[in-house]
C-alpha positions as CSV (number, residue, x, y, z in Angstrom):
1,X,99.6,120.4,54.0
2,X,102.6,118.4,55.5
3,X,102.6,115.4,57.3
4,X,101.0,116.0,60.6
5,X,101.3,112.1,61.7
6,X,103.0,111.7,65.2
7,X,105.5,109.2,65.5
8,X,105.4,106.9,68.1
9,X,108.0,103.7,68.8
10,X,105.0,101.4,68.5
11,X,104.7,99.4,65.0
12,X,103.1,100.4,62.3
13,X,101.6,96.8,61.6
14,X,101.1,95.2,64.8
15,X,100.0,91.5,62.6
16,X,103.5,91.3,61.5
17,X,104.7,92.0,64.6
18,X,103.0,89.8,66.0
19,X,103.7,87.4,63.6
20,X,107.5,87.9,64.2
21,X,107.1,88.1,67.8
22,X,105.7,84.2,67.1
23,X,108.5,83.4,65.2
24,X,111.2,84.5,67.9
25,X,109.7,82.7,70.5
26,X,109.6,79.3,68.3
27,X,113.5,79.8,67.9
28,X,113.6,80.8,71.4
29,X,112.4,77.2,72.7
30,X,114.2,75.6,69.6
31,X,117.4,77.1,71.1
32,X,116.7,75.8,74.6
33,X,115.1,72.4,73.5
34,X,118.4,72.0,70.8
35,X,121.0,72.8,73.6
36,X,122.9,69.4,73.1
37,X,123.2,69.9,69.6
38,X,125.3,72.9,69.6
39,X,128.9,73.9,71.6
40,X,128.9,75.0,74.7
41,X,131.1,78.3,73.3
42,X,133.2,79.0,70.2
43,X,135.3,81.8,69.3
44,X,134.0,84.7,67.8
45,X,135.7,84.9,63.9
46,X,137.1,88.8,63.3
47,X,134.4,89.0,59.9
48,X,131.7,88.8,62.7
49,X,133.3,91.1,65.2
50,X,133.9,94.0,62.8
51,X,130.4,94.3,62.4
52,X,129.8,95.6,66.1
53,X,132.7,98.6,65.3
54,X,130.0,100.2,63.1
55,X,128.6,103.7,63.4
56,X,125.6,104.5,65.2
57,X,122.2,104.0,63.0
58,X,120.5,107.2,61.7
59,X,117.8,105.3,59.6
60,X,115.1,102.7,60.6
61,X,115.4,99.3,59.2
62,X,112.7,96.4,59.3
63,X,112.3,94.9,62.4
64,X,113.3,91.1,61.2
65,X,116.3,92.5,59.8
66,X,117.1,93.8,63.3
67,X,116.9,90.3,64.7
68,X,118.3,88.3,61.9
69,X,121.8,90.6,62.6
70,X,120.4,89.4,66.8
71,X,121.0,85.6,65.2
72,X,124.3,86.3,63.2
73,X,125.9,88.2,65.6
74,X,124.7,87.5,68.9
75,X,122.8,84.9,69.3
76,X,125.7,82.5,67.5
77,X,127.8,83.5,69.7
78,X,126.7,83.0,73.8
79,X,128.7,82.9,76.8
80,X,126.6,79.3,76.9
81,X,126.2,79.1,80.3
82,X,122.4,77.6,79.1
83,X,124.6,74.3,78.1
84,X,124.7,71.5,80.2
85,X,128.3,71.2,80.1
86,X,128.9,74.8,81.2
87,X,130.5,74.8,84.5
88,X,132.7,77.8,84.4
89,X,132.8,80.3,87.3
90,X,129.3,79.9,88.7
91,X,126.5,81.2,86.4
92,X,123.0,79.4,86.9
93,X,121.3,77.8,83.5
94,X,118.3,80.1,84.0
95,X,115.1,78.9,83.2
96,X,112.6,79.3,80.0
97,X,109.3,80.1,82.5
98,X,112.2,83.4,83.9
99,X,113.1,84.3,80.6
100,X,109.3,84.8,79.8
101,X,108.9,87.0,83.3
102,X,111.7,88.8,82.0
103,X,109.8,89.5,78.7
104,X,106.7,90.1,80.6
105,X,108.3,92.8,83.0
106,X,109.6,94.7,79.8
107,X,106.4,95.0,78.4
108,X,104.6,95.7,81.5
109,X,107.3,98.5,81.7
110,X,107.3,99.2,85.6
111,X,109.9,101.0,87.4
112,X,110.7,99.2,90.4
113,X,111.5,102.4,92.6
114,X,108.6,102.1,93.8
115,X,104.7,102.8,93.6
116,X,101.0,101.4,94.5
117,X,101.5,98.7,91.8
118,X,101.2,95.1,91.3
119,X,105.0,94.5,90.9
120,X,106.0,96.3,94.1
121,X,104.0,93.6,95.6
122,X,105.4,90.9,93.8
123,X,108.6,91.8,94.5
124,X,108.0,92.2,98.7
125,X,106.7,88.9,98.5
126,X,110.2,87.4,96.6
127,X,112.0,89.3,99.1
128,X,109.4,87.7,101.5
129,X,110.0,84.1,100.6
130,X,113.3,84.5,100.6
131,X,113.6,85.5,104.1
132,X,111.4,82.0,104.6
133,X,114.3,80.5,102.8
134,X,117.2,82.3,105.1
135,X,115.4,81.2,108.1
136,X,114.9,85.4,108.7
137,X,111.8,86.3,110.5
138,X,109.5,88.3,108.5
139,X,110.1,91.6,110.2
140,X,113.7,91.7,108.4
141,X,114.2,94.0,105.7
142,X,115.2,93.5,101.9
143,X,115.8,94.4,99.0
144,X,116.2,92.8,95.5
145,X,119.7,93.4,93.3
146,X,121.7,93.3,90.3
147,X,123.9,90.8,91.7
148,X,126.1,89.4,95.0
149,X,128.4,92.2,94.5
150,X,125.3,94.9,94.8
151,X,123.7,92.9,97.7
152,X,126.5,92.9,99.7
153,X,127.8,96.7,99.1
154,X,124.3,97.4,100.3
155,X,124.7,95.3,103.8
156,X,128.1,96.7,104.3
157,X,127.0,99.9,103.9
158,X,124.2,99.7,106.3
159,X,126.7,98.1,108.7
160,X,129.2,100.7,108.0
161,X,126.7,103.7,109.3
162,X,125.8,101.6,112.3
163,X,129.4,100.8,113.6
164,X,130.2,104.0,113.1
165,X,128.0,105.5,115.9
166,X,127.2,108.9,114.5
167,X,125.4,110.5,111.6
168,X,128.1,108.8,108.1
169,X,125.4,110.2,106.1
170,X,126.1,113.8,107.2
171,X,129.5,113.9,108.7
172,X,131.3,111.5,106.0
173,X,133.8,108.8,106.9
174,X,136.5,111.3,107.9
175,X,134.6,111.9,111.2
176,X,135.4,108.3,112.0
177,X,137.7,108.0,115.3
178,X,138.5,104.9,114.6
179,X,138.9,102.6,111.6
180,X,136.5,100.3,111.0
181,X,137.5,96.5,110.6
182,X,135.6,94.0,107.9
183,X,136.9,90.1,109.3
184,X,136.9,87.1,106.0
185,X,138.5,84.4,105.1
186,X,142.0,84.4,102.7
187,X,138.8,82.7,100.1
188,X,136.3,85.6,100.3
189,X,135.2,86.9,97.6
190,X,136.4,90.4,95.4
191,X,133.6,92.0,95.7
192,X,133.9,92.8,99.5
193,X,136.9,94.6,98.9
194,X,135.4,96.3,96.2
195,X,132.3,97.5,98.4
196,X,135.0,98.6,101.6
197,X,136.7,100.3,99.0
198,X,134.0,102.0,97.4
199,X,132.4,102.5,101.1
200,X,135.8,105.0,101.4
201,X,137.1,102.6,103.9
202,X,139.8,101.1,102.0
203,X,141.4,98.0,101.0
204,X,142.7,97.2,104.4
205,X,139.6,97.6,106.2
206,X,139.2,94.1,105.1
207,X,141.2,91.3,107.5
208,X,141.5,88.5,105.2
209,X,142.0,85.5,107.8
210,X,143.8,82.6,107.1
211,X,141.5,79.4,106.1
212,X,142.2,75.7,106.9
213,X,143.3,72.7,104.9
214,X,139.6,72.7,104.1
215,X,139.5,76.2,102.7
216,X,137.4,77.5,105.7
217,X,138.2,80.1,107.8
218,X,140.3,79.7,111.2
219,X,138.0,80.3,114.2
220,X,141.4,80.6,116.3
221,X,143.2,83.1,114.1
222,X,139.7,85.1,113.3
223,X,139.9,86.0,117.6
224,X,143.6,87.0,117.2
225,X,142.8,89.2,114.5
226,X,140.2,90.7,116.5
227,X,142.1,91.1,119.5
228,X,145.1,92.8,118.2
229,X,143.4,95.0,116.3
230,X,141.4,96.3,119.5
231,X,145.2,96.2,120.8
232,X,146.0,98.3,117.9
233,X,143.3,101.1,118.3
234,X,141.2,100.1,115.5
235,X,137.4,99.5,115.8
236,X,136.4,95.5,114.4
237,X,132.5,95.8,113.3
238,X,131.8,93.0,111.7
239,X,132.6,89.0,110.7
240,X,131.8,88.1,106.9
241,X,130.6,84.4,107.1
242,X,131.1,82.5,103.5
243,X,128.5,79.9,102.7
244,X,129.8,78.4,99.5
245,X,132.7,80.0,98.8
246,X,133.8,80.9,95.0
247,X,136.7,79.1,94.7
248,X,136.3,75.5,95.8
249,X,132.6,76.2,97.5
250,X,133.4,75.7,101.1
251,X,131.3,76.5,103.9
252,X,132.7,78.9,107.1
253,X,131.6,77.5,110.6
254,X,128.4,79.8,110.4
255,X,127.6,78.9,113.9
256,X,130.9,79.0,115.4
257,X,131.4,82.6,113.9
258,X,127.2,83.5,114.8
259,X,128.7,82.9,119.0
260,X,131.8,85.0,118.5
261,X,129.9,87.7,117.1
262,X,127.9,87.6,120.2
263,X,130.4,87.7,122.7
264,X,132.8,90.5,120.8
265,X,129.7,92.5,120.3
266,X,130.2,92.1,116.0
267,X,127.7,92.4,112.8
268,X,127.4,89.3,111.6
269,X,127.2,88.7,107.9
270,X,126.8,85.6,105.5
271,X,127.9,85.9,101.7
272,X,125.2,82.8,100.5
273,X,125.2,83.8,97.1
274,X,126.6,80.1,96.7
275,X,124.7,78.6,99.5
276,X,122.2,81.3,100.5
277,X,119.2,78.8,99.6
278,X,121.2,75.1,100.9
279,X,118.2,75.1,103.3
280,X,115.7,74.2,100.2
281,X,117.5,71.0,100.3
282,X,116.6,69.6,103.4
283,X,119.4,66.7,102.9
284,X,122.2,69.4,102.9
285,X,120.5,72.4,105.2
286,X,122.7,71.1,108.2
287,X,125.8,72.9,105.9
288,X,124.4,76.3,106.6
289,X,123.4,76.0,110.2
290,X,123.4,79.0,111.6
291,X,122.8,81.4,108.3
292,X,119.6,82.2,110.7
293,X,121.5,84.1,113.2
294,X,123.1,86.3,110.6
295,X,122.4,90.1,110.6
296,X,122.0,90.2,106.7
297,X,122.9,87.6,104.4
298,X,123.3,88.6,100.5
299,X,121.7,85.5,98.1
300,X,121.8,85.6,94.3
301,X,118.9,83.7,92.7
302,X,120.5,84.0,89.9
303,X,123.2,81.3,91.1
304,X,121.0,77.7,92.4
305,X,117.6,79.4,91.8
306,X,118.3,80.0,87.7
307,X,116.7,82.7,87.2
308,X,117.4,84.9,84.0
309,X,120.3,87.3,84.9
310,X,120.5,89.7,86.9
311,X,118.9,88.8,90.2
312,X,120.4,89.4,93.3
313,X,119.1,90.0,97.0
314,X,120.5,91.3,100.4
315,X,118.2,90.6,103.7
316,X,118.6,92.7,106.7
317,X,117.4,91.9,110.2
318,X,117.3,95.2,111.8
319,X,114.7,96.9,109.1
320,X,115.2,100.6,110.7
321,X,119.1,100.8,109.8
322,X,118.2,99.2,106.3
323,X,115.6,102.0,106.1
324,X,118.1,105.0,107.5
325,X,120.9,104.2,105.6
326,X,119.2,105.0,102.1
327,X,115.9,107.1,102.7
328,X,116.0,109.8,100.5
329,X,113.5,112.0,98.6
330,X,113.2,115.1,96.4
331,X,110.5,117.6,96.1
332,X,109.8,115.6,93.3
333,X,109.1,112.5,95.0
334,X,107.0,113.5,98.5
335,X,105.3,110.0,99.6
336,X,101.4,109.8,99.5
337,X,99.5,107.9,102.0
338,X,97.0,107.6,98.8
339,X,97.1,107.2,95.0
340,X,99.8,105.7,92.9
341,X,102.8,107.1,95.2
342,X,101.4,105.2,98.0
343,X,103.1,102.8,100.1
344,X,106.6,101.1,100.9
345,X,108.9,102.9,98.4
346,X,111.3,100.1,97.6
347,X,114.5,102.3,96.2
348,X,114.7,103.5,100.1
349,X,116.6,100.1,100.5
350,X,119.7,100.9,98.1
351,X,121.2,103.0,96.1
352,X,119.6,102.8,93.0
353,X,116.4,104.7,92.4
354,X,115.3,103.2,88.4
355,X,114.9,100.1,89.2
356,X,113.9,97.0,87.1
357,X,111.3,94.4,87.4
358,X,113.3,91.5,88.6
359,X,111.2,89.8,90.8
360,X,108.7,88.3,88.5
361,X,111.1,86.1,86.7
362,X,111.6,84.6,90.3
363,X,107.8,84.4,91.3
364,X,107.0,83.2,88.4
365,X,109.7,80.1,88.5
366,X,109.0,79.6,92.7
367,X,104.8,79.7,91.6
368,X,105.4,76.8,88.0
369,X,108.1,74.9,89.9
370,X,107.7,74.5,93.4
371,X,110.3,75.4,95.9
372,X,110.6,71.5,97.0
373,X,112.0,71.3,93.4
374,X,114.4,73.6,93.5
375,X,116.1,72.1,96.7
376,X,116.5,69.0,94.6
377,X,118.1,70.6,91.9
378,X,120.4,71.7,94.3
379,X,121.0,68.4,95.9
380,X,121.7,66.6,92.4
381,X,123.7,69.4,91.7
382,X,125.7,68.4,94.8
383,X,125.4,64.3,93.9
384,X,126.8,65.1,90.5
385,X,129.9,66.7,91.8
386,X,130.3,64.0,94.1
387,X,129.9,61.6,91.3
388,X,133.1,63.4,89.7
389,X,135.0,63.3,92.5
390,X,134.9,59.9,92.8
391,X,135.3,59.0,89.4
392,X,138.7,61.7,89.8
393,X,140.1,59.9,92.8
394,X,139.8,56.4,90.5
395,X,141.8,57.8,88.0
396,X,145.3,57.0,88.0
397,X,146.1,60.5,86.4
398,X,143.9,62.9,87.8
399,X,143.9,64.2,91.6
400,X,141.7,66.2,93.5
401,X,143.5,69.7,94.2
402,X,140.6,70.5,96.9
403,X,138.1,68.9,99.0
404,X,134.3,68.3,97.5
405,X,132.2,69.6,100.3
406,X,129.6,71.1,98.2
407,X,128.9,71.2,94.3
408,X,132.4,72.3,92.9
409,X,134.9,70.0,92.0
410,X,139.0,71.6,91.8
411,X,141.0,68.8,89.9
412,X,144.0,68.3,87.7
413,X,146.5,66.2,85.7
414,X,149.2,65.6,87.2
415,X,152.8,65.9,86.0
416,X,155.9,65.9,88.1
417,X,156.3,69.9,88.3
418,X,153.9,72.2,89.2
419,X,155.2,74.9,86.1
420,X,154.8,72.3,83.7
421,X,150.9,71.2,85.7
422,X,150.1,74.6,85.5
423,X,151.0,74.6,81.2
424,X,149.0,71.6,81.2
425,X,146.2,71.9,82.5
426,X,146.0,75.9,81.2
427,X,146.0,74.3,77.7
428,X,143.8,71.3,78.3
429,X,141.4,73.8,79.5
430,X,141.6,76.4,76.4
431,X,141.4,73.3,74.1
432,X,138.3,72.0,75.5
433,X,136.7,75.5,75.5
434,X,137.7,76.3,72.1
435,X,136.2,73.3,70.8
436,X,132.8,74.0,72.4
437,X,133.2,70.7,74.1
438,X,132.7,72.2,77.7
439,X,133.3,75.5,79.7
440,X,135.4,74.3,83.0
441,X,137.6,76.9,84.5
442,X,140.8,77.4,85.8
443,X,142.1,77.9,89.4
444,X,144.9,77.6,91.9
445,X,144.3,75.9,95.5
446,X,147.1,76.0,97.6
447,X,149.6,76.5,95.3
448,X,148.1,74.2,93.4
449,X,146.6,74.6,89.3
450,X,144.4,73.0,87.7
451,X,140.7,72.4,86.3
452,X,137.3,73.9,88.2
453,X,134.0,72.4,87.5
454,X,130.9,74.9,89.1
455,X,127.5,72.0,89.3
456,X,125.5,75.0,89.3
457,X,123.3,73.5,86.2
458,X,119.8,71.9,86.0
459,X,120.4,70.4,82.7
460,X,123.9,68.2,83.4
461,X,123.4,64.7,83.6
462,X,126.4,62.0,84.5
463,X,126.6,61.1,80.6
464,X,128.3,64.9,80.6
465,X,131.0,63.9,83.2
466,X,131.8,60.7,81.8
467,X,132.3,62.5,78.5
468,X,134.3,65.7,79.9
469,X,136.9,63.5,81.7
470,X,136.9,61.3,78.4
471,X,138.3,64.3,76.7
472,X,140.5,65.7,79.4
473,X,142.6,62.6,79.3
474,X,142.1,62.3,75.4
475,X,143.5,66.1,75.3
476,X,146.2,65.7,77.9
477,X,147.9,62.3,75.5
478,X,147.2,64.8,72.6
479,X,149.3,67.9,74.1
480,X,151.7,65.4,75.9
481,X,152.2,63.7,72.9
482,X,152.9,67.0,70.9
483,X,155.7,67.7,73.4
484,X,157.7,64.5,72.4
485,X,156.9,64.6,68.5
């Protein structure tokens, strides 16, 4: 007789699986607990890299041998945003406590679509307490995300179908008598072209409105915008309010732009995946006044909540249109009002149907930590760039290419010519990366470049500052030196 056995995925020892499973977690909390020790990032050698160009794996191979290629080849090798002296773009440090609610989610295996299940709850009651933490009243609608960009292609949509003032979901976009108009500032972010574009509204649906010395957005030239576009035949629908923006983190008048809404009749919505949870820190709240009177607001807890990647979350204040824009169901999915079907089906609140267990890597955090806690990471987040600032403006060779209203801190330093500021400060920035020394990035404020430090880390400390600027100025002499060798 032949083998009759049915394979399965499961192990076929489940003590040395266990018994490996140990030995990854140890090296898991050695890897967080060591974070000091090792760069923040290093260039990936091309003996390394050639091993990810090979075929696809017909055979098994033991498990630990799996993991030990994990070490060589990934785990070496990480964006390093866990560092302390990552401040690059603006990532979060996540958090050990997510990264075991991430584990836990995969092996309790739920899809997040929906269901009479545990998760589903947990997740209503993240989307729940972040509502608390938007100041929305408990009747809004929500839905977890990937990611900003995801949260706020979801709001635009559902603002998109309203302005429009027929049935988008049946008639299309080309039955719209008017173009609709998307109002930002010049420092919005990408992703809400990316969403009017993907919306089939195109690029120029978005009105990118000039900002102020302080990067915020012009309340004066936001009303002529609006004006002569009615003048023009076009249909405005709605004001994107940016609290934290990407570039230098500056905060649009939320209130200001909250009354014009009002009295043009406009959606008002607030890109806080920056600032979206200011309000835990009750010293800095005031910088977000009026985020309350928003119509949605997108938030990414993945940003100044550290949760593991990806976590993102759009909130809606009119639950109906959130509902309408994305009900859907096939014969193959009728809801129950009993049984495992039952209840609020959570994909009816965005486009994606499979959807992972994200929300227990937040509750879990919000339920060990303490939301008090997490609005004083923010705040020291906020001290620390301060702190950099002011140790920049003391500087004889380094200047401030931006205000510090929030946590990130635009600086440079400075030549006579911007071509050869902009060589400068490129390479000082390479340099320092490449020698795992820190992540900053690189950026250009008013037609000025230079170095962009993102505080949006739980583990920095001053002693990091002191020693980053120590090296910009020790790399700058180095370059500069180079030049008249």
């Amino acid at each position: 007789m032949g083998n009759t056995r049915k394979e399965t995925l499961d192990p076929d020892d489940w003590d040395a699986s266990r018994a490996l499973a140990h030995k990854i977690v140890d090296e898991a909390v050695d890897h967080l607990d060591k974070v000091r020790e090792r760069p923040v990032w290093r260039p990936m050698p091309d003996e390394v890299r050639v091993r990810f160009q090979s075929g696809l794996p017909e055979d098994s191979a033991p498990l630990d041998q799996v993991y030990n290629e994990y070490r060589e080849t990934v785990g070496a090798y990480p964006m390093g945003n866990v560092h302390p002296r990552f401040w690059g773009w603006y990532m979060g440090a996540s958090n050990f406590t997510g990264a075991l609610g991430d584990f836990l989610a995969a092996v309790e295996g739920s899809n997040l679509g929906g269901g009479n299940t545990g998760a589903a709850q947990i997740e209503q009651q993240v989307v729940d307490w972040l509502k608390e933490i938007a100041g929305f009243p408990k009747t809004s609608s929500g839905t977890l995300t990937s990611g900003g960009s995801m949260a706020n292609l979801v709001a635009h949509t559902v603002i998109r179908n309203l302005a429009a003032g027929y049935d988008v979901r049946k008639e299309g976009i080309a039955a719209l008598k008017r173009p609709l108009r998307f109002y930002a500032s010049d420092q919005v972010h990408s992703c809400h072209q990316k969403a009017l574009e993907t919306l089939g509204l195109g690029s120029r649906a978005l009105v990118e409105v000039q900002s102020d010395d302080s990067q915020r957005m012009r309340l004066d030239a936001l009303g002529a915008a609006i004006a002569q576009d009615r003048a023009n035949g076009l249909q405005p629908a709605c004001v994107i309010g940016t609290a934290g923006t990407t570039n230098t983190g500056a905060i649009d008048d939320l209130t200001a732009i909250a009354d014009l809404c009002e009295r043009e009749g406009l959606w008002f919505h607030v890109d806080g995946c920056i600032g979206g949870v200011l309000r835990l820190a009750p010293d800095h709240a005031h910088l977000v006044a009026g985020i309350e009177r928003a119509g949605s607001v997108a938030i990414d807890p993945h940003k100044w909540l550290h949760a593991p990647f990806e976590a993102g979350a759009v909130l809606i204040k009119d639950p109906e249109a959130h509902f309408s824009t994305f009900e859907m169901h096939g014969a193959y999915l009728q809801l129950q009002e009993r049984g495992m079907i039952a209840g609020k089906f959570l994909a009816d609140y965005g486009l994606e149907l499979s959807r992972g267990f994200r929300a227990l890597k937040i509750w879990m955090a919000f339920k060990e930590q303490g939301s008090a806690k997490f609005g004083r990471l923010i705040a020291q987040d906020i001290a620390l760039a301060r702190y950099m600032a002011g140790q920049i403006e003391a500087h004889p060779l380094l200047e401030l290419i931006a205000p510090v209203d929030l946590n990130i801190v635009c600086f440079r330093y400075m030549e006579t010519e911007e071509d050869a500021a902009k060589i400068l400060n490129t390479e000082i920035m390479l340099r320092i990366q490449e020698r795992g020394l820190a992540v900053p990035s690189d950026t250009t404020v008013q037609g000025k470049h230079g170095l962009r430090c993102a505080f949006n880390n739980h583990r920095t400390q001053r002693e990091d500052i002191d020693g980053f600027l120590s090296d910009v100025l020790r790399i700058a002499d180095e370059i500069l030196s180079e030049k008249t060798a």
